[in-house]
C-alpha positions as CSV (number, residue, x, y, z in Angstrom):
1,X,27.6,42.6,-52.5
2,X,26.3,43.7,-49.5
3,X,29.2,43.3,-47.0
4,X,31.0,45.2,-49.9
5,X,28.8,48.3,-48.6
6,X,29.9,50.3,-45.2
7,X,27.6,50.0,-42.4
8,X,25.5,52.8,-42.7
9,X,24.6,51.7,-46.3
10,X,24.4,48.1,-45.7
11,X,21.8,49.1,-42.8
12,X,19.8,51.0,-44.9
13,X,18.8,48.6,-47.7
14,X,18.6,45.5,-45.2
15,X,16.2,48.2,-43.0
16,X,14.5,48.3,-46.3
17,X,14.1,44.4,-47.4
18,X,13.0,44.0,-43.6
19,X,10.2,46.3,-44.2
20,X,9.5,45.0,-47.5
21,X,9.1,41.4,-46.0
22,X,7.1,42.2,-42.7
23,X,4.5,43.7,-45.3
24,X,4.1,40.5,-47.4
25,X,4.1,38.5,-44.5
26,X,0.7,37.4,-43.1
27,X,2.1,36.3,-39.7
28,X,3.2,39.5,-38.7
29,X,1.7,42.4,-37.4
30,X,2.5,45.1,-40.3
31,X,1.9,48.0,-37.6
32,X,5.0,46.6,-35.9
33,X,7.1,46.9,-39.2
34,X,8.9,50.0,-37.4
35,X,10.0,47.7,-34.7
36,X,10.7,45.0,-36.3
37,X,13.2,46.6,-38.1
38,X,14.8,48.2,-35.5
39,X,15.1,45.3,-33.5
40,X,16.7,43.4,-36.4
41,X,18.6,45.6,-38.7
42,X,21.3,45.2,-35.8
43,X,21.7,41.8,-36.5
44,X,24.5,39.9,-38.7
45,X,24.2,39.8,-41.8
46,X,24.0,36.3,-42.3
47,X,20.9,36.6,-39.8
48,X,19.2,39.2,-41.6
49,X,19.4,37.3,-44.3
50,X,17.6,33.5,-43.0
51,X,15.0,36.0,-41.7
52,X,14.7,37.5,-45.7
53,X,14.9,33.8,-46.5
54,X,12.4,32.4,-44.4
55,X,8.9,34.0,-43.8
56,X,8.1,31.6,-40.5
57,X,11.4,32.5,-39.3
58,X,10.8,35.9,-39.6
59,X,7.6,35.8,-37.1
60,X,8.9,33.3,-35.1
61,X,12.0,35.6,-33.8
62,X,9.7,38.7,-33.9
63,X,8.1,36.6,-31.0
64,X,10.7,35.5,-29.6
65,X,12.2,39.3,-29.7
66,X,9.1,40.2,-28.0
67,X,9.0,37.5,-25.0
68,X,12.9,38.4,-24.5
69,X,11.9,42.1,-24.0
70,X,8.8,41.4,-21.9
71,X,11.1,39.3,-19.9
72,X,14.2,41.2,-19.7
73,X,11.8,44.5,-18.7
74,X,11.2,42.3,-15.3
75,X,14.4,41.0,-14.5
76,X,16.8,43.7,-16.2
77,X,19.4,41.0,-16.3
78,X,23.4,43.1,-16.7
79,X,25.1,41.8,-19.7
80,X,27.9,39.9,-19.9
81,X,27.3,37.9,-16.4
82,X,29.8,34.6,-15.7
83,X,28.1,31.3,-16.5
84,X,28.7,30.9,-12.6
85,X,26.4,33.0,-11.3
86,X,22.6,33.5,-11.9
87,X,21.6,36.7,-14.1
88,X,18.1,35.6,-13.7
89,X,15.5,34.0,-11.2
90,X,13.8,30.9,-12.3
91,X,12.0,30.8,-15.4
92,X,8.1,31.5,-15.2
93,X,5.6,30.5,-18.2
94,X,5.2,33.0,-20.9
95,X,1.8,34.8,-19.2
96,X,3.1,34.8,-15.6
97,X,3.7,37.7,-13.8
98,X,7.3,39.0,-12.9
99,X,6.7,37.5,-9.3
100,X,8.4,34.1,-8.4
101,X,6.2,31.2,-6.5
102,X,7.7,30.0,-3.9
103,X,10.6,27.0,-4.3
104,X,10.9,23.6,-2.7
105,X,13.4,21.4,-1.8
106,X,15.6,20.2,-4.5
107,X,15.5,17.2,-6.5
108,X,16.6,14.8,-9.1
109,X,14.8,15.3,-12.4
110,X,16.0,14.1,-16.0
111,X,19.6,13.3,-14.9
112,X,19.8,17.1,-14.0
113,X,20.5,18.6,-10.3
114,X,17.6,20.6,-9.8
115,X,18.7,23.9,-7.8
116,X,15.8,26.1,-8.2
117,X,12.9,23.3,-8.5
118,X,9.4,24.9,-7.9
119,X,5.9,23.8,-8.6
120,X,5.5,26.3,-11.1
121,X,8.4,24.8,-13.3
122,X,6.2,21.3,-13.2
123,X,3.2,23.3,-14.3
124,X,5.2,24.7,-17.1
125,X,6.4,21.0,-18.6
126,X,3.3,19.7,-18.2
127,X,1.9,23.2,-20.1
128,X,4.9,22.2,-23.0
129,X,4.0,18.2,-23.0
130,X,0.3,19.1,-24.1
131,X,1.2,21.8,-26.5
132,X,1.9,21.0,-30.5
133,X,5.3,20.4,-31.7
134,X,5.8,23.7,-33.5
135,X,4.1,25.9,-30.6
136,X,6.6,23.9,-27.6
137,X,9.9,25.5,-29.4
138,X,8.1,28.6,-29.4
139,X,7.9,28.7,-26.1
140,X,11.0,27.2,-25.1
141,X,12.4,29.8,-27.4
142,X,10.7,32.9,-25.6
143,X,12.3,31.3,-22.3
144,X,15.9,30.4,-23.7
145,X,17.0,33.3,-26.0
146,X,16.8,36.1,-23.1
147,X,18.8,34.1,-21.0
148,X,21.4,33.3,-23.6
149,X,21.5,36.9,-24.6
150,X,21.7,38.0,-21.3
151,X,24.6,35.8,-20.4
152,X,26.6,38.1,-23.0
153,X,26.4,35.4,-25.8
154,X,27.2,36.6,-29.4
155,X,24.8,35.3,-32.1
156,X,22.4,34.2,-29.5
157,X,19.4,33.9,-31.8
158,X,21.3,31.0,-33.8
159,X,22.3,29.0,-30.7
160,X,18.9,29.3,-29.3
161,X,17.7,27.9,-32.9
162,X,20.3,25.5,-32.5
163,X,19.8,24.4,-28.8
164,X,16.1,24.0,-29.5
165,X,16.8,22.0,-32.8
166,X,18.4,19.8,-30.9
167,X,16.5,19.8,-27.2
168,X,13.2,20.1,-27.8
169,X,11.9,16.7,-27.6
170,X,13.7,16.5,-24.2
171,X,11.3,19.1,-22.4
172,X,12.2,18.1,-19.1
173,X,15.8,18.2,-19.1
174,X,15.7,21.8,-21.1
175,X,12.8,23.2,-19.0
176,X,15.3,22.9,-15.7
177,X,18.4,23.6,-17.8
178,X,16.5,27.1,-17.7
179,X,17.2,27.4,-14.2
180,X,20.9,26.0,-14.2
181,X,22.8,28.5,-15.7
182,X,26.0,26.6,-15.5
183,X,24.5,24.2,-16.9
184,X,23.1,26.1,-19.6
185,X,26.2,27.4,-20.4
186,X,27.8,24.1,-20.7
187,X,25.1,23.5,-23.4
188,X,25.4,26.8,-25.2
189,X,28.9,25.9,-25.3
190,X,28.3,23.0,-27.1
191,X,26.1,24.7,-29.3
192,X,28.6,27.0,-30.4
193,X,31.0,24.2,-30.9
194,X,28.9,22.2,-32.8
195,X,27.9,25.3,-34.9
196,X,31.3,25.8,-35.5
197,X,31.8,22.3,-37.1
198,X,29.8,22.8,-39.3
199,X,30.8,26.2,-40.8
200,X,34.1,24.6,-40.7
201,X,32.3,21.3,-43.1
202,X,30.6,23.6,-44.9
């Protein structure tokens, strides 16, 4: 089996069934199979191995890997940053610049205490609300996994899946989660606890 094999071996043949399955999938770029696997083959292996499983989620987090990289090139957030402080300003839609817009004062909105509430945050849940079901998460995605991974989560790829799986349908309440990081880490918290549970049923 493969967690049988030492690292360097293991790596090569996942390196190798990654490349194998960005080629026979039609939703990903095959020029990008270099960095595909690159970006992956440093994954668990129990993640390597829904993404060998599941052609959708392998393009899906190949997006996702490329938004958090995009975004993480603008704010460079440090690693490991306590859920009390801010490793990033607030989120911007997927085609905005690095700049921020200007904020307002702040408000009530979904039950949440809005800190960083700005116009450009309404324009983005109005952007989600008109978008398809499938196309929202991507999005939401792109936004939540950099911030997850900067706040020095492990396995931040499942609890963005699992935050998402969950959240979703409540765009509002996740779209200013995005700029409440203690909040978010409350609800990654929770993630990982319910995640837990059910490795534990399992």
């Amino acid at each position: 089996m493969l967690s049988n094999l030492s690292d360097t071996s293991r790596k090569e043949i996942l390196a190798q069934k990654l490349a194998a399955a960005v080629a026979s999938n039609s939703e990903v770029d095959a020029r990008d199979t270099s960095a595909i696997v690159d970006a992956f083959v440093q994954r668990s292996l129990e993640d390597i191995l829904a993404l060998l499983s599941d052609p959708g989620l392998l393009a899906s987090e190949w997006d996702i890997e490329q938004q958090a990289n995009a975004h993480l090139q603008c704010n460079q957030p440090s690693v490991n940053v306590p859920a009390a402080q801010d490793p990033l300003p607030p989120a911007q839609p997927a085609d905005a610049s690095c700049s921020n817009s200007s904020t307002a004062a702040p408000k009530e909105s979904g039950g949440i205490s809005v800190q960083d509430y700005n116009t450009e945050t309404e324009e983005y849940i109005e952007m989600l609300m008109s978008q398809p079901e499938s196309e929202r998460r991507k999005k939401l995605g792109s936004k939540l996994f950099p911030l997850i991974k900067g706040m020095g989560y492990k396995d931040s790829t499942r609890l963005t899946v699992w935050i998402l799986a969950h959240m979703s349908q409540d765009v509002r309440t996740l779209a200013y989660t995005l700029n409440d990081t203690a909040k978010l880490g409350q609800i990654v918290s929770e993630a990982q606890a319910a995640i837990g549970s059910d490795a534990r049923a399992a």
